[in-house]
N, C-alpha and C positions, 0 to 999 in steps of 0.2 A: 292500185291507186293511179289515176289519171295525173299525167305531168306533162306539161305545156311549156315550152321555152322559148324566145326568142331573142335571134343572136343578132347583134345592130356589130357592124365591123366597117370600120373607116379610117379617116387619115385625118390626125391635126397639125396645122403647119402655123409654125411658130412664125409671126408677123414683127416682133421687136425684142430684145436682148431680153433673157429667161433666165431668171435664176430661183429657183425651188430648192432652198437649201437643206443641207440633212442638220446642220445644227453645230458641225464640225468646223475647226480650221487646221488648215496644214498650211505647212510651207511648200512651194514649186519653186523648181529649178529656174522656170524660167521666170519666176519675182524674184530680183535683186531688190537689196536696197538703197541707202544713199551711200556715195563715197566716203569709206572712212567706218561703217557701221558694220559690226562684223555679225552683228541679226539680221536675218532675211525677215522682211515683214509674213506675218498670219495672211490668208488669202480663207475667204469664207467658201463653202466647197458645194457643189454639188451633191443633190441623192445622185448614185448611178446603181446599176444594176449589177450583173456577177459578171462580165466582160465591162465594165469600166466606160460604159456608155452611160452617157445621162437619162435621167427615167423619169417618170410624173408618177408619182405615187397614187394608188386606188382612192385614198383618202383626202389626196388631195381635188380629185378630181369628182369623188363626191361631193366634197364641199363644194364647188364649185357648180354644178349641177343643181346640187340641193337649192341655193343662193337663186339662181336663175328661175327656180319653179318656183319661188317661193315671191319673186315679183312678181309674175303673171295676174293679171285681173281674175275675180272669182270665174266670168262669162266662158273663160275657158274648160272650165271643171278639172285641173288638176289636181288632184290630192296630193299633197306631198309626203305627207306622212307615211300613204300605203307604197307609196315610188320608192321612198328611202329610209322608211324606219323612224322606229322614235325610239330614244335613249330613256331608261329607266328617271323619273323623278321624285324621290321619295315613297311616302308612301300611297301619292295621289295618283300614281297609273304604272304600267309595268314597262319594260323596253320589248317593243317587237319589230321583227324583220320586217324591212321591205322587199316590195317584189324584183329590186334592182339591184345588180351586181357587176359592179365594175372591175376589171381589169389594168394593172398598171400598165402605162402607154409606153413601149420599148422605141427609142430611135431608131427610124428606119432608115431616113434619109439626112447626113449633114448637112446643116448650110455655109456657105463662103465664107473659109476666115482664112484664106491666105494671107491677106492684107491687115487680117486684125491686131490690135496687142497683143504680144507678148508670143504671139503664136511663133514667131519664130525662130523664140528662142526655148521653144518645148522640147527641152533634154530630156530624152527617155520615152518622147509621146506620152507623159504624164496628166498632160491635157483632154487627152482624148479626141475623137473625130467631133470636128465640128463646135468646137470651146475655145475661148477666147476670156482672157484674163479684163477687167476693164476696172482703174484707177478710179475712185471717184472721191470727191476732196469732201471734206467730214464738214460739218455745218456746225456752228455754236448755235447751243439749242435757245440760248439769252437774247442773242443781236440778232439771229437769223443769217448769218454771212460765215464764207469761208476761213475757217481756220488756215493759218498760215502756215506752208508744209505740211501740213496733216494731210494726207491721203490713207483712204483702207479699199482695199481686194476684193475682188469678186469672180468667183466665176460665171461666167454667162453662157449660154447655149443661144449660139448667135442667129439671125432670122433668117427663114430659110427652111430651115431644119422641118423635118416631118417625123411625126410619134404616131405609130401604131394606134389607134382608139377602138374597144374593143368592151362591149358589155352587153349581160343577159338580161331579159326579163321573163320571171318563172313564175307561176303559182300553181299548185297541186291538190288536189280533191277533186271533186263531182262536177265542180261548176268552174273548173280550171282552163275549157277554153275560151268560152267567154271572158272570165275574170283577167286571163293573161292576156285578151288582145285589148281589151279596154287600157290597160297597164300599159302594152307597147305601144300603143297609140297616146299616152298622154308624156311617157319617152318621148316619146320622137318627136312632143309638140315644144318641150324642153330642149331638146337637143338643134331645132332649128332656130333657139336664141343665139346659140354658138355660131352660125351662115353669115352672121352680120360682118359687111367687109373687113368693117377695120377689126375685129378680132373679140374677145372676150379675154381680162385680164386677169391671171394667174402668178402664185409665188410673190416674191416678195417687191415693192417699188410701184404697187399696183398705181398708186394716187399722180405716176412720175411716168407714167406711159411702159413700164415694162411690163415684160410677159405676155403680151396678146396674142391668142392661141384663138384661130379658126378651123372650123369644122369644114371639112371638101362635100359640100353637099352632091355631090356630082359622084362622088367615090362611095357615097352609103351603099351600101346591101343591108338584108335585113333580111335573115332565115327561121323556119318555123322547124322545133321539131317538138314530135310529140312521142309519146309511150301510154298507149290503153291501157284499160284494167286487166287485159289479157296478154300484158307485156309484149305486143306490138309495135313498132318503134317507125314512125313515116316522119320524116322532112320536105319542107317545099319552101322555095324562093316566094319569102311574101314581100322587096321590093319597094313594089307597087305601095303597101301601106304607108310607107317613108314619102314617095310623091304626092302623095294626098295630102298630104298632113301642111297646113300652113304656118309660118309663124303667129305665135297669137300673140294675144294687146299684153301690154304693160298695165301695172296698175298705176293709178296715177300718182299718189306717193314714189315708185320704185323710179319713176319718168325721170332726168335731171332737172330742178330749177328753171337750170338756164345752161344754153347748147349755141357756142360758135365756134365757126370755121374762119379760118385764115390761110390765105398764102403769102411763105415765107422768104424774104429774096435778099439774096448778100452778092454785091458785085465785087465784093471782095477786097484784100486777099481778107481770108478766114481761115484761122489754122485755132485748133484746140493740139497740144503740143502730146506727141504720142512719147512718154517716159521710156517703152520700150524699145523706144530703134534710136536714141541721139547717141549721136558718134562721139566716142571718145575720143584725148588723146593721145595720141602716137599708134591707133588702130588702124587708121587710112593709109593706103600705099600711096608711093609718089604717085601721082597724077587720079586717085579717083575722084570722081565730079560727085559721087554720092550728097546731096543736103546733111548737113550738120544735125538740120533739127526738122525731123517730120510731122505733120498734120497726121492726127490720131484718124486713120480709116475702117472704115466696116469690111469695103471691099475694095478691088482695085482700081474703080473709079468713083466711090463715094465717101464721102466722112465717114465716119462715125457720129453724129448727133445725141447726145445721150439726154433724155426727157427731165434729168434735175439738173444739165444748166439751163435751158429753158426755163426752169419752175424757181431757179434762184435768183435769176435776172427778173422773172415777174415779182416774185418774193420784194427784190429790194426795190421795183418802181413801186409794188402796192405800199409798202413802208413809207416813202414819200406821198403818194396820194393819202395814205390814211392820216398824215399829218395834218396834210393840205385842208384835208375833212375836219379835222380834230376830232376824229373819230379813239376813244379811248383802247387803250392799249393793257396787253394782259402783265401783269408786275414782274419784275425778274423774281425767277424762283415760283413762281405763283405754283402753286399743286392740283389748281379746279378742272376738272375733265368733267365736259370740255371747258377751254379757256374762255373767258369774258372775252378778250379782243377780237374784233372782225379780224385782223392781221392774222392773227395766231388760230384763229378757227377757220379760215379759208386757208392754207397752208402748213397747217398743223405744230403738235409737238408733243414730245416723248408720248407716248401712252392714249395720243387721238391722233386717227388719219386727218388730215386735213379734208374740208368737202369743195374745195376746188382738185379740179383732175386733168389730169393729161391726157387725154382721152385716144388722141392720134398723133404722133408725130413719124412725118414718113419724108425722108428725104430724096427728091424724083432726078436731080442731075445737077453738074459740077465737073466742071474742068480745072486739071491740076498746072498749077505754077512754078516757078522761083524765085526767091527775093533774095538779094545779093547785100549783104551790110556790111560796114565796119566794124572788126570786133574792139570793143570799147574796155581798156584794163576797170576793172572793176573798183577800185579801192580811189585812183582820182577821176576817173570817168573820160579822162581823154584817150582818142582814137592809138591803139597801137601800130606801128607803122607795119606795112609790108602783110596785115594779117583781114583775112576778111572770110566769114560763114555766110552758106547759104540756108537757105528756110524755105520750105517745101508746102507751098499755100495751095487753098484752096479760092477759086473765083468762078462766078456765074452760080453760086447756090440756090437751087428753089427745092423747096419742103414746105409740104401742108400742115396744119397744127388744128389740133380741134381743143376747145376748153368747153366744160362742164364745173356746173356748181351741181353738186348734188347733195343726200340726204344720207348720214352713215348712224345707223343704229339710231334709227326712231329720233337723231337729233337736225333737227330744220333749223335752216338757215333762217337769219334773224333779220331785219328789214337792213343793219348797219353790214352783215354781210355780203346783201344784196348789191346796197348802193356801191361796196366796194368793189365786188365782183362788175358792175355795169361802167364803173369807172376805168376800173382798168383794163378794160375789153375796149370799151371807147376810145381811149387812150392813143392806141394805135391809129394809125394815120389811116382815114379810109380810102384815099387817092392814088395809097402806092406809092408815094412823092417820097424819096432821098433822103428823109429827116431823122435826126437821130430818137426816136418819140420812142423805142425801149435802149436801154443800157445794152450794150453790145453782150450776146451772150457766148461768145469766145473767150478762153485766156490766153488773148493774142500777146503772142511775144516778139512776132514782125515786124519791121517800122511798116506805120499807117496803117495796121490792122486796128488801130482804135477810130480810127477815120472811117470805117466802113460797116454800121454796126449795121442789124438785122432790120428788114423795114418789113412791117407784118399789115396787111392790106385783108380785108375784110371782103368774101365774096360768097 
């Protein structure tokens, strides 16, 4: 029997903080909790592989694929169904294989988390290369705002990083070479939706800008090998077939609504406050200058930005715009998926992603600070003598932002959605000008870091 394969072998490199969970929680050494609590908080975990490296599961990565062909316009002629199978439904059809077979993506290369959370205080290396613990404060799913002291765990697989990408496509019988390169050819016309800069979103927070994984189109190969009916076995570099291949159209349902870019600028300071490294006391020796309290960083010249305070600070200005509207609101408790309120269907809740998206947030540079303050006794608020903390800011912030309204599960945006979405994109100042036109989306703990909120200028 005549057998035709081909081997597509590449690199996906992870564009913004990845977390693909196995479904598990543990505790790490290096999450403590608060003083006084003698539980270390749950930290939501990683899939990893048999060496304790973090992995993209085959399954996942077919859904994800599958997702992609499955937008494309008819004009392209991809089949999805012969690409990736169709699962059993009753009695109305059977489940059959597709001609593609993927590979779970192993970590080949980490990206930079010297500077991240918690990294370093990974007793034991339980982290792993390239993992980075990141605090994110829990939202009431009724008000839409942060809960107070509530924080929960994550592991993340920090940007940077590169996974192994790695899949066949086969088909077998008479008419198997042809059949097979129609099949790689409409691969590879799926896999050049993954080229797009800013990434393709994976794992969990997808609607909050995490997990955007790109494909190195520059780094594809693509190998043929065959075996006759006389059990002769030839391979050859087909390559070439992968450069031909162009991205194709979108259909226009799968297109976003509505698509803008912003640049985003903080002259600062700006410090989102890293739980992991604030100095205790009687830790410091005499004379070290170390900051008290540091800005949460990715690397060791950047933030950390994480895409739900972004998406909590737009949360609580569209709250007020949709007032402003009187635009109706979905009831506390309500159960309707999706929810009646524009509010709550553009930013979702339990049980519906929301159809506004965080499409890109990428932070391009930032010079680091210190702010010098009085420490203030807590209980009457006046200054204690002789004592004073420093705070470890950030100034000169610029990061891009992209928002989308799009369409999840056949459900379209509704005209009050719209108007919502167009208002608070407007909203922003389109001059650039110093005004404070979003809620500062830091939990600045600085003096005057509430003086300096984000100014988002449209270009």
């Amino acid at each position: 029997m005549t057998r035709v394969a081909y081997e597509f072998s590449g690199s996906l490199r992870v564009m913004s903080p990845l977390h693909v969970g196995s479904g598990d929680f543990g505790v790490r050494k290096a999450v403590a909790g608060k003083d006084g609590v003698n539980q270390a908080p749950e930290v939501a975990l990683l899939v990893r592989d048999a060496s304790n490296r973090p992995y993209l599961p085959a399954t996942s990565l077919k859904g994800l694929l599958r997702r992609l062909g499955a937008s494309c316009d008819a004009t392209a002629g991809i089949d999805v169904d012969r690409l990736f199978g169709t699962s059993a439904d009753g009695e109305r059809s059977k489940s059959r294989m597709g001609a593609v077979f993927l590979r779970g993506a192993v970590l080949e290369a980490a990206g930079d988390v010297a500077s991240a959370p918690f990294v370093g205080r990974d007793v034991g290396g339980e982290l792993g290369p390239g993992v980075f613990v990141a605090a994110r404060t829990s939202i009431d799913p009724d008000l839409g705002i942060t809960r107070d002291a509530l924080l929960f765990f994550q592991e993340m697989v920090a940007p940077g990083a590169v996974f192994a990408f790695r899949a066949v496509v086969e088909r077998t019988g008479p008419q198997a070479p042809e059949q097979a390169e129609r099949a790689a050819r409409e691969f590879a016309a799926v896999l050049r939706l993954l080229t797009v800069p800013e990434g393709i979103a994976i794992g969990k927070g997808q609607s909050d800008g995490f997990g955007r994984v790109r494909l190195d189109a520059a780094r594809m190969t693509v190998a043929r090998r065959a075996v006759d009916t006389e059990g002769n076995y030839s391979t050859r570099d087909t390559s070439v077939l992968w450069r031909e291949i162009a991205v194709p159209p979108m259909r226009r349902d799968a297109a976003p609504v509505r698509r803008v870019r912003y640049a985003l600028s903080c002259r600062g300071p700006f410090v989102v406050v890293d739980a992991s490294r604030r100095a205790k006391r009687g830790e410091r020796p005499e004379g070290d200058r170390t900051p008290h309290v540091r800005a949460q960083r990715l690397t060791s010249d950047l933030p950390l930005l994480m895409g739900t305070g972004v998406s909590g600070a737009l949360r609580a200005r569209a709250a007020w715009l949709a007032a402003l509207m009187n635009l109706p609101i979905s009831p506390s408790g309500e159960e309707q998926i999706p929810p009646s309120g524009a509010l709550e269907r553009l930013f979702g809740v339990t049980g519906f992603r929301g159809l506004l998206t965080v499409a890109d947030l990428t932070v391009a540079e930032a010079d680091t600070s210190a702010v010098t303050s009085v420490n203030l006794y807590r209980f009457s608020g006046a200054p204690v003598d002789n004592k004073l903390f420093t705070t470890e800011v950030f100034v000169g912030v610029r990061a891009g932002l992209t928002l989308e309204l799009r369409r999840r599960g056949g459900v379209e945006p509704t005209a009050d959605d719209v108007a919502l979405f167009d208002v608070l994109s407007n909203d922003f100042d389109p001059d650039g000008n110093d005004r404070p036109v979003l809620v500062d989306v830091s939990t600045a703990s600085a003096p005057g870091a509430g003086d300096a909120p984000f100014t988002l200028s449209q270009y």
